[in-house]
VOVEXTI-667072 format. One record per residue: x, y, z of N, C-alpha, C in turn; residue number from 1. Coordinates in nm, 3 decimals, m for minus. Layout:
      n_px      n_py      n_pz     ca_px     ca_py     ca_pz      c_px      c_py      c_pz   seq
         X         Y         Z         X         Y         Z         X         Y         Z   NUM
...
END
This chain:
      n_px      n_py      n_pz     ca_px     ca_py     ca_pz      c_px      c_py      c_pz   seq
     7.502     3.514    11.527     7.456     3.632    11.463     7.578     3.713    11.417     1
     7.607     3.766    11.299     7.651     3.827    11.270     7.659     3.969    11.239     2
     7.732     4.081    11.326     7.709     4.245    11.309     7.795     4.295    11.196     3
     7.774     4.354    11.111     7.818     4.409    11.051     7.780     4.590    11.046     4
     7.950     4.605    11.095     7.928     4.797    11.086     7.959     4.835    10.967     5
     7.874     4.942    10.922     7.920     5.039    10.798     8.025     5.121    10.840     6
     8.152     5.125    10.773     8.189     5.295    10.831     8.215     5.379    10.659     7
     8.183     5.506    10.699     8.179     5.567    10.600     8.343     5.580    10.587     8
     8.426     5.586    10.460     8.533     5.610    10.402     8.558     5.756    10.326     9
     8.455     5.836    10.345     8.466     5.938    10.260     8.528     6.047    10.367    10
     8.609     6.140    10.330     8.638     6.258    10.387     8.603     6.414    10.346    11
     8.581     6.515    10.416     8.513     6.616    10.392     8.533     6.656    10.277    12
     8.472     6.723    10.209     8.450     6.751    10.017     8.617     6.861    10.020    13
     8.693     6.885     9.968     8.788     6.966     9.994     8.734     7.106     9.922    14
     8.798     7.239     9.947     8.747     7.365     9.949     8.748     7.400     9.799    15
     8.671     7.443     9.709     8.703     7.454     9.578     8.831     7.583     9.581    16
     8.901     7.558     9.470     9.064     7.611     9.460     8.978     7.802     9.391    17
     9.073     7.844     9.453     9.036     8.037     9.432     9.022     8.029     9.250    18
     8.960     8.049     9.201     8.998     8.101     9.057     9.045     8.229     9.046    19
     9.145     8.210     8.918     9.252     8.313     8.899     9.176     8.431     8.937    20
     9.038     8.506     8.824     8.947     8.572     8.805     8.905     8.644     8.984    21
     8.874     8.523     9.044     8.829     8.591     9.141     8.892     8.707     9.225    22
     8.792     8.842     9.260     8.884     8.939     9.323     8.936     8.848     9.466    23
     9.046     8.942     9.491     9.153     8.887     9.598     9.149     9.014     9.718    24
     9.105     8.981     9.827     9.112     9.120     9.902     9.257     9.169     9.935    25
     9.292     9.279     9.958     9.398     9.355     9.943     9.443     9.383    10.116    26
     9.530     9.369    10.142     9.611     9.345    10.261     9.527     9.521    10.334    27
     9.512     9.528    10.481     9.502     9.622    10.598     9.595     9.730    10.591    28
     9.598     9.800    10.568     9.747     9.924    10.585     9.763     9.908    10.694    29
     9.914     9.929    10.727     9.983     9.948    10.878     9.970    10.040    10.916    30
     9.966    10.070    11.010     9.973    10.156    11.131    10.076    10.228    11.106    31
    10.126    10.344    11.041    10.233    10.450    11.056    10.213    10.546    11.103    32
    10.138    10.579    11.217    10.109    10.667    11.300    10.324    10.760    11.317    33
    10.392    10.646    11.367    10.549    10.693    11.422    10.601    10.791    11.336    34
    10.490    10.766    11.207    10.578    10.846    11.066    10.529    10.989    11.079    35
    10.448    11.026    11.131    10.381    11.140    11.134    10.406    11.257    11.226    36
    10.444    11.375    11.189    10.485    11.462    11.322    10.375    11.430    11.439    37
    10.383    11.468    11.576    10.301    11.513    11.641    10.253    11.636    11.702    38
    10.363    11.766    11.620    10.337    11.824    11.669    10.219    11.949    11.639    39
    10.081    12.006    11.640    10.013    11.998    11.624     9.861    11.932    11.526    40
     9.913    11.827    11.598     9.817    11.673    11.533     9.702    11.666    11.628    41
     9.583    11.687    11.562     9.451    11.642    11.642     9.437    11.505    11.669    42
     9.421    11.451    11.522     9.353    11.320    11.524     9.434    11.199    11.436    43
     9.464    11.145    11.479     9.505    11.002    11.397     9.457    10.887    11.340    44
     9.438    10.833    11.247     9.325    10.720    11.192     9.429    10.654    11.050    45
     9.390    10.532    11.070     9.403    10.434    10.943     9.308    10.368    10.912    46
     9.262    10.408    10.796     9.158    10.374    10.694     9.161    10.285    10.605    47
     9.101    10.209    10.661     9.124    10.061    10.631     9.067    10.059    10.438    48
     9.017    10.149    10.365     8.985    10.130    10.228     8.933    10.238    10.205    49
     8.981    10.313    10.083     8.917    10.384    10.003     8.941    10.527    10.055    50
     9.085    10.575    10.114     9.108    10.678    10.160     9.021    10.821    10.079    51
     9.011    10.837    10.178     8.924    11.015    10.100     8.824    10.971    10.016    52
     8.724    10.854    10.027     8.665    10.832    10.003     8.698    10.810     9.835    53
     8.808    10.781     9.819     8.867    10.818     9.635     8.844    10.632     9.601    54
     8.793    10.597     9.493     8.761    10.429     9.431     8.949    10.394     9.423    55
     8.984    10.450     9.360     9.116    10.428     9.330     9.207    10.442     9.458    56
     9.162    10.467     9.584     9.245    10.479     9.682     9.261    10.353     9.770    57
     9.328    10.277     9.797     9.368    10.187     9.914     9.309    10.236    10.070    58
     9.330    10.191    10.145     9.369    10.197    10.301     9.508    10.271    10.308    59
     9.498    10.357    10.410     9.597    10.429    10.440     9.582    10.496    10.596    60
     9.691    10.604    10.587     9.688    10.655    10.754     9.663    10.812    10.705    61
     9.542    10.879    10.794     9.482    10.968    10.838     9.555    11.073    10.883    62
     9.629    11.183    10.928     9.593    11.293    11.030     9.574    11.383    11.032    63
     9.501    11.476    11.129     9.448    11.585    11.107     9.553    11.697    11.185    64
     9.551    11.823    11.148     9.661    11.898    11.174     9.574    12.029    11.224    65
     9.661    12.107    11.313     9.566    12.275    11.344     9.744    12.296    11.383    66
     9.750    12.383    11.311     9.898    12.457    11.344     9.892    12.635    11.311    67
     9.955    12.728    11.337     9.978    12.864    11.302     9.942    12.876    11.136    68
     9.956    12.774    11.040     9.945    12.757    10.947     9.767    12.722    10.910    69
     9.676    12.701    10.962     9.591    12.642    10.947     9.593    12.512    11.013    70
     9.415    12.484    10.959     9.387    12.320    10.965     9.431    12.248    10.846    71
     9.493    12.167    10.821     9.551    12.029    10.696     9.517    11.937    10.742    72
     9.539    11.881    10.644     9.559    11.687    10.726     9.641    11.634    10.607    73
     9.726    11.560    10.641     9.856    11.476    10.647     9.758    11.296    10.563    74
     9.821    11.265    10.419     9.755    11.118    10.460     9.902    11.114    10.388    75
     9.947    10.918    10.409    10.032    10.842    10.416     9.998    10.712    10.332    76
    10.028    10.657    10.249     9.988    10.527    10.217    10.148    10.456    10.153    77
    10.151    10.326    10.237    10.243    10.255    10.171    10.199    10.157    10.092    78
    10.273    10.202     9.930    10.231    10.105     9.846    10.358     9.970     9.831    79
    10.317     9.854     9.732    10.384     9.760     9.718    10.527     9.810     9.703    80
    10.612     9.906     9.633    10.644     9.939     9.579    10.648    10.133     9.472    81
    10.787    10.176     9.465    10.801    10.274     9.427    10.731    10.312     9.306    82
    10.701    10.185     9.229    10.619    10.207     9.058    10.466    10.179     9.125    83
    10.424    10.132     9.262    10.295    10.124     9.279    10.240    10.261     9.331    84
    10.311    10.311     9.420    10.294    10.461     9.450    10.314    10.542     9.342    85
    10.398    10.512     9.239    10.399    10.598     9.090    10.296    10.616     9.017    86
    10.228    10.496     9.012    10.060    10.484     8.941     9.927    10.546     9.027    87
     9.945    10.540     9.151     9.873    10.602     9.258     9.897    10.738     9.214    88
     9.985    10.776     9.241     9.993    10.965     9.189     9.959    10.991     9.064    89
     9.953    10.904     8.947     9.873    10.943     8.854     9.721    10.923     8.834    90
     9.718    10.826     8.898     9.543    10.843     8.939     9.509    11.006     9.050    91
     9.600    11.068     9.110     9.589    11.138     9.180     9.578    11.255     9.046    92
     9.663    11.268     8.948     9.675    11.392     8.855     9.578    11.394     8.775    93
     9.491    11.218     8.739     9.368    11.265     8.673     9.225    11.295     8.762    94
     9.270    11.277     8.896     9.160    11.323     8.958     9.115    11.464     8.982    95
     9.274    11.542     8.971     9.281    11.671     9.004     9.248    11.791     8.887    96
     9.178    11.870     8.866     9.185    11.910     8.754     9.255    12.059     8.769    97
     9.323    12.076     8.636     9.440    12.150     8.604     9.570    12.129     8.734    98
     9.619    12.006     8.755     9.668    11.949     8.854     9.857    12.032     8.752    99
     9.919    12.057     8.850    10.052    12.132     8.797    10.132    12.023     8.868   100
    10.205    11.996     8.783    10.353    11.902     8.801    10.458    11.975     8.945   101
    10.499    11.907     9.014    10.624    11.997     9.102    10.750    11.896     9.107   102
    10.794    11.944     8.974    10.953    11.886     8.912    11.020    11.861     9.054   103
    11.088    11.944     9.169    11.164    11.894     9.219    11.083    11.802     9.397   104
    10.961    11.770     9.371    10.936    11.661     9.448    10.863    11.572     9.309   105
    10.872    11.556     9.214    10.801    11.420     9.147    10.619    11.403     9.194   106
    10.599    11.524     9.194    10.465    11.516     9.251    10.387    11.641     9.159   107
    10.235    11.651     9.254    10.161    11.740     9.183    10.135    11.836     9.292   108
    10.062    11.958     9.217     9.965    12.013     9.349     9.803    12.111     9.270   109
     9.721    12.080     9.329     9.594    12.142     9.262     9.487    12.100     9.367   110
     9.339    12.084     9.304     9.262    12.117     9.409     9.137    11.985     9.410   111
     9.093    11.905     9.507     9.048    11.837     9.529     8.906    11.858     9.615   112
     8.809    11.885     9.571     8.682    11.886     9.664     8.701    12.034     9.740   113
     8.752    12.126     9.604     8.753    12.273     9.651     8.899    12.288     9.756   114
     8.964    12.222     9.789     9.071    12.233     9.914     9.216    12.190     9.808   115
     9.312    12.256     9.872     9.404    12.246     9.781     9.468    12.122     9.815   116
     9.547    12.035     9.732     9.612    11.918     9.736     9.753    11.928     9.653   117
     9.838    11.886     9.766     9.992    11.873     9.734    10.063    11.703     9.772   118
     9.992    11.595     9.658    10.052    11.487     9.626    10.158    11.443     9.553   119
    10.251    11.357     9.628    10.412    11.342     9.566    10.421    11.164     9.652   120
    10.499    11.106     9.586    10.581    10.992     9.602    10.690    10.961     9.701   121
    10.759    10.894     9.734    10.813    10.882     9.828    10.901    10.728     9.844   122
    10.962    10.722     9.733    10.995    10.522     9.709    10.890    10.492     9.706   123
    10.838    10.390     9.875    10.710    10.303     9.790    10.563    10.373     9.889   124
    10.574    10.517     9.936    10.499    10.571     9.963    10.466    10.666     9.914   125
    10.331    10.707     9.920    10.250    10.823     9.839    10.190    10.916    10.001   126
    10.235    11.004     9.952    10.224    11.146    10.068    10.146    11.233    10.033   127
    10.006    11.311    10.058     9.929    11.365    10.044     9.917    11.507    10.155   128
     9.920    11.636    10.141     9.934    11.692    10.225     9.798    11.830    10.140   129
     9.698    11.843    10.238     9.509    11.855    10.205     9.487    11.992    10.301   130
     9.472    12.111    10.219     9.480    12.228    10.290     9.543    12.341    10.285   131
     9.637    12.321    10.272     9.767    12.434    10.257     9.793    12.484    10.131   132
     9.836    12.598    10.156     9.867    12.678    10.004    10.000    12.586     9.973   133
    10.024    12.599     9.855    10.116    12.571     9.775    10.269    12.585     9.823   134
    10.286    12.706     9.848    10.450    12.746     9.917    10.459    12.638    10.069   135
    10.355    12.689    10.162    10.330    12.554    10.281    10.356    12.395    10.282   136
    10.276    12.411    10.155    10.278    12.244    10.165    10.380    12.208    10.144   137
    10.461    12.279    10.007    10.581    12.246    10.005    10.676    12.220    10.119   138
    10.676    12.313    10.206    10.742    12.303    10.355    10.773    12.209    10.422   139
    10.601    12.191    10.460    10.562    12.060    10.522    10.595    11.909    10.458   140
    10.585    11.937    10.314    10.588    11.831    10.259    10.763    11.751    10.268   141
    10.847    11.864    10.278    11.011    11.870    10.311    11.008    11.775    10.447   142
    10.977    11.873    10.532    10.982    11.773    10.643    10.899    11.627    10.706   143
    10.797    11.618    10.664    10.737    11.515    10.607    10.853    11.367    10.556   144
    10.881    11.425    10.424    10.973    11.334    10.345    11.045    11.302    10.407   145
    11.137    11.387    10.491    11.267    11.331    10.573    11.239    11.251    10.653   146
    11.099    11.217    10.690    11.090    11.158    10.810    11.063    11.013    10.798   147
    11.040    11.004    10.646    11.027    10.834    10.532    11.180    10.776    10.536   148
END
């Protein structure tokens, strides 16, 4: 008698290749909590997409502030690059309306969801400082920077 086994020769179908077209998900923001003062900081968070709820916003880092100055909050986002955070702040100037230029940080400041906003650049980070009058933020925004 003769047995004869089949064996199959085929190997699993391989994965079809990404097309160019297809969206590509966009990397987790890091954790830069270290970058952030602590000193009157409530809350800390990284937001994994769509900071401030903005379409044009990435994932970024959160914090919330209560100081002699008021309540603010502090956000942080590192982009690819100094020209990627450059395009980020202009999506920031058409979001803002009557948004005023501030020549010596490369940034803006105006008002966002009624609350004032003082957004500026940073090489390849974009610094957002949500709350504070204008002269303040500036402040904050000083020491802030130094700390990039």
């Amino acid at each position: 008698m003769l047995l004869i086994i089949a064996v199959s020769c085929s190997t699993p179908a391989p994965e079809p290749a990404k097309s160019v077209l297809q969206p590509t998900s966009h990397q987790a923001p890091k954790d830069l909590s270290t970058k952030f003062p602590s000193a009157g900081q409530t809350k800390m968070q990284v937001v994994p997409d769509h900071l401030l709820d903005k379409d044009f916003m990435p994932g970024g880092n959160l914090a919330d502030y209560k100081t002699a100055d008021g309540a603010y909050q502090i956000f942080l986002i590192e982009a690819g690059d100094a020209r990627a955070a450059a395009f980020m702040l202009l999506d920031w100037k058409s979001a803002m309306p009557a948004a005023k230029y501030v020549a010596h940080f490369g940034g803006y400041v105006g008002t966002d969801q009624g609350k004032p906003l003082f957004v500026f650049p940073k090489g390849p980070y974009l610094v957002g400082i949500i709350g504070l009058s204008e002269e303040k933020a500036d402040a904050e925004g000083r020491r802030f920077a130094a700390r990039l």
